[in-house]
C-alpha positions in Angstrom: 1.3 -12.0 -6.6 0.7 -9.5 -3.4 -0.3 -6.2 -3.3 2.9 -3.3 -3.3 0.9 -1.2 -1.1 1.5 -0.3 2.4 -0.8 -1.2 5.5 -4.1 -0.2 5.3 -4.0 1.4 8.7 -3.8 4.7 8.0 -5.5 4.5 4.3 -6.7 1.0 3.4 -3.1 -0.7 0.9 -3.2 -1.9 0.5 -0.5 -4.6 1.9 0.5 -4.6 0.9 4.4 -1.4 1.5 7.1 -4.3 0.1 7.5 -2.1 -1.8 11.2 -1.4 -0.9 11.9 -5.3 -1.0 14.9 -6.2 -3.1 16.2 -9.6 -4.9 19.8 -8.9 -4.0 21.2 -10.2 -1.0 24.5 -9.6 1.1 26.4 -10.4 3.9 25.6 -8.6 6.9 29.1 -7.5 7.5 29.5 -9.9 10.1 30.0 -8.4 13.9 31.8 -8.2 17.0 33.3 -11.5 17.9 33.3 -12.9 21.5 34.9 -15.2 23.9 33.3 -15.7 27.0 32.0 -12.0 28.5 35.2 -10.6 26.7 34.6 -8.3 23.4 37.5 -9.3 20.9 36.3 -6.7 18.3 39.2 -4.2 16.4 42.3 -4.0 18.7 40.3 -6.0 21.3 41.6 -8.7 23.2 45.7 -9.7 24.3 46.3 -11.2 20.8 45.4 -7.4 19.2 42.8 -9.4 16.6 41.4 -7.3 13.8 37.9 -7.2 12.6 37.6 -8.5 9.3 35.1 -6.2 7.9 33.1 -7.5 4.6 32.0 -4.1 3.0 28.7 -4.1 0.8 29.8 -4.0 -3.1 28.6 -0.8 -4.7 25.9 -2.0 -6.7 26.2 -1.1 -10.7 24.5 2.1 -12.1 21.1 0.5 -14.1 21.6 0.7 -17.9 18.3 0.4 -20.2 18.4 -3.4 -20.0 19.2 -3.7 -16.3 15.7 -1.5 -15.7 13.7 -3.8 -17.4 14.5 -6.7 -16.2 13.8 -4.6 -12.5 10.6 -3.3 -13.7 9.7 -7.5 -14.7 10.8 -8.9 -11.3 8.4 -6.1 -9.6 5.7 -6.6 -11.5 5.8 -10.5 -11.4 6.1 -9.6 -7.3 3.7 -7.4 -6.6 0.2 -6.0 -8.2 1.1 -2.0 -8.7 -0.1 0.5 -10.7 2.1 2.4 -13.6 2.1 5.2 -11.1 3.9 3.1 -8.6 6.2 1.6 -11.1 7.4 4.5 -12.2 7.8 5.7 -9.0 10.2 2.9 -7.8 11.7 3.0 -11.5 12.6 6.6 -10.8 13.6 5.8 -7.1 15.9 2.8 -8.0 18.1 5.1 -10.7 18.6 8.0 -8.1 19.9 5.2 -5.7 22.4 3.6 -8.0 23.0 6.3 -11.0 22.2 5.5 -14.5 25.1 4.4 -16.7 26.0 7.0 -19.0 27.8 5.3 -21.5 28.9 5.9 -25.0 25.0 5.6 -26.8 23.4 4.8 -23.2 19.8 5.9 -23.7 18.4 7.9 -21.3 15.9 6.3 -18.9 12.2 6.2 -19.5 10.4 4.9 -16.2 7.4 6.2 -17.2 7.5 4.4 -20.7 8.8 1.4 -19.7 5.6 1.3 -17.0 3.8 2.1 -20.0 5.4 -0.9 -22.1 4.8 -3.2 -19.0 1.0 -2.0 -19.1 0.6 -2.9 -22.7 2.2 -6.3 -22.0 -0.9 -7.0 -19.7 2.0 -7.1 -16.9 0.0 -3.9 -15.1 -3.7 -2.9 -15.1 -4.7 0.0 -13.1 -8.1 -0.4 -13.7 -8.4 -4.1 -12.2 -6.0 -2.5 -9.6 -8.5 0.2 -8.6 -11.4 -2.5 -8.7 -9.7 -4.9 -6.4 -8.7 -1.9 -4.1 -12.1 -0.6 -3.9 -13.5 -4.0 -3.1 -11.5 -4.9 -0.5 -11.6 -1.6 1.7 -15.0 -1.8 1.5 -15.3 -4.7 3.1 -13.2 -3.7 5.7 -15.8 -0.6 6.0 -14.3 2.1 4.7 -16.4 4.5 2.8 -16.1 6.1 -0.9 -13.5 9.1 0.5 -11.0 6.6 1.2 -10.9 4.7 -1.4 -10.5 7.9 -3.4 -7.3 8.7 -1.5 -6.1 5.2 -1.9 -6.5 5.3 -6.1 -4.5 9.2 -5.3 -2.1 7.7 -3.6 -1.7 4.5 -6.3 -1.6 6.8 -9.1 -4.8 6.0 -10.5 -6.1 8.1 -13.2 -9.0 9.8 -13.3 -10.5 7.3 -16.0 -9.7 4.2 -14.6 -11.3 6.2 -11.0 -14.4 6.9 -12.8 -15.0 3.7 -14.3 -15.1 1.9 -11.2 -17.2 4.6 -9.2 -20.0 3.2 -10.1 -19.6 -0.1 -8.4 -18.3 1.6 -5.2 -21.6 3.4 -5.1 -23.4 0.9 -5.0 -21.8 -0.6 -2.1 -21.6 2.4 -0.2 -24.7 1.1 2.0 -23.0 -2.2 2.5 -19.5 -0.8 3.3 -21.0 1.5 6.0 -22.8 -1.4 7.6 -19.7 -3.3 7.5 -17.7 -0.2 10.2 -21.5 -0.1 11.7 -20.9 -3.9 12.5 -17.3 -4.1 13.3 -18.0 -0.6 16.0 -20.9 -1.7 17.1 -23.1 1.5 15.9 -26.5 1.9 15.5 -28.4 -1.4 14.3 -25.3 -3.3 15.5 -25.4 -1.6 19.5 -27.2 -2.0 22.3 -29.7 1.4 21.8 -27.7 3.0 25.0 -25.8 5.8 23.8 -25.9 9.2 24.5 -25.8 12.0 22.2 -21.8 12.5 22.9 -21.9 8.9 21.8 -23.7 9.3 18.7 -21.5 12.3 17.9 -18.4 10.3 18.3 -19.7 7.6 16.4 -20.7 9.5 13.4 -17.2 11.2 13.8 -15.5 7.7 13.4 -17.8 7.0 9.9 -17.0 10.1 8.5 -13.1 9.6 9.2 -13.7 6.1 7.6 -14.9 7.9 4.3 -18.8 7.5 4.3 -21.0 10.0 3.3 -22.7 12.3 6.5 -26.4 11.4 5.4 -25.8 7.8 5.6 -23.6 7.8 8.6 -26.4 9.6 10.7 -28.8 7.3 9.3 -27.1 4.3 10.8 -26.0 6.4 13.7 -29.8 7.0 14.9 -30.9 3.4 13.5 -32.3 1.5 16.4 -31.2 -1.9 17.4 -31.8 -4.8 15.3 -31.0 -8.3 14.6 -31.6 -8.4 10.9 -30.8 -4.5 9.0 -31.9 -4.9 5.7 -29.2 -2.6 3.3 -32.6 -0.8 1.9 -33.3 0.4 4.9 -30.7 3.0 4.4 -30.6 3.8 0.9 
């Protein structure tokens, strides 16, 4: 199962974006054909040949059952959130129309996310944890992972019950973009001030908290930095 996020670039996503990714496949509607350098598209060529188009079906409008069994191939794809879920529920029936039927029931996307969540089929709060982990090993600070769980739809409980475990590697995350930017501990002690100020710029873009980014920034070279050193 993969991630339904986007790249990480500009947030984190998580991944992983693929969000958009479909089971459904057409033809490509084919394309100009040709002989030699000659184009013998519509009305091209002596012979007058046609282009055969092959329109794209209109797909169906989603009824009730048709929605679920969508909301089941996206959850066995990708690990989402409810947020996200209903999100691309909602998306999905604005596309194709809901089908309005004699005793059609209306569409639920944010029950049926729900349902899917009781089913052990989503679980924001193993979500958030996973999230959390991985962008900060990648070095990015507590800010950014907040906007990440925002962006996921995480609610506030299922936030605060893995904030304390993103505190407590706030240190270790820092070090991490220390390491990878070669800041502080991790440089070679000749920066400037300009420097430093750029450099504690870049940690505070990358979520950290200013106290411990200018702790790292002014820490001296060092082969071994100890995480306690900057508690």
């Amino acid at each position: 199962m993969t991630d339904d996020s986007h790249n990480e670039s500009n947030a984190f996503p998580p991944s992983l974006d693929a969000v958009d990714q479909e089971n459904d496949a057409f033809g490509d509607g084919g394309g100009t054909k040709r002989r030699g350098s000659k184009s013998w598209g519509k009305g091209g060529g002596k012979g007058g040949v046609k282009e055969r188009s092959r329109e794209r079906p209109a797909p169906k409008p989603l009824d009730a059952a048709a929605l679920e069994q969508m909301a089941l191939r996206y959850v066995e794809r990708f690990a989402t959130t409810r947020g996200r879920l209903t999100d691309y529920l909602m998306r999905k029936i604005r596309e194709r129309g809901w089908d309005g039927g004699t005793g059609a029931a209306l569409a639920e996307p944010g029950e049926l996310a729900q349902r899917m969540a009781d089913l052990g089929y989503v679980d924001d709060r193993a979500f958030a944890e996973q999230r959390a982990a991985a962008m900060q090993r990648r070095g990015l600070g507590a800010r950014r992972v907040a906007g990440a769980f925002r962006e996921a739809g995480i609610d506030e409980g299922d936030a605060e019950s893995v904030a304390p475990a993103i505190a407590d590697r706030a240190v270790e995350s820092a070090l991490a973009y220390a390491r990878r930017k070669r800041i502080g501990p991790y440089g070679d002690g000749a920066g400037d001030r300009k420097l430093h100020e750029k450099q504690l710029a870049g940690m505070l873009r990358a979520g950290h908290r200013f106290d411990l980014a200018r702790k790292i920034v002014a820490a001296p070279p060092s082969d071994t930095p100890e995480s306690m050193d900057f508690d």
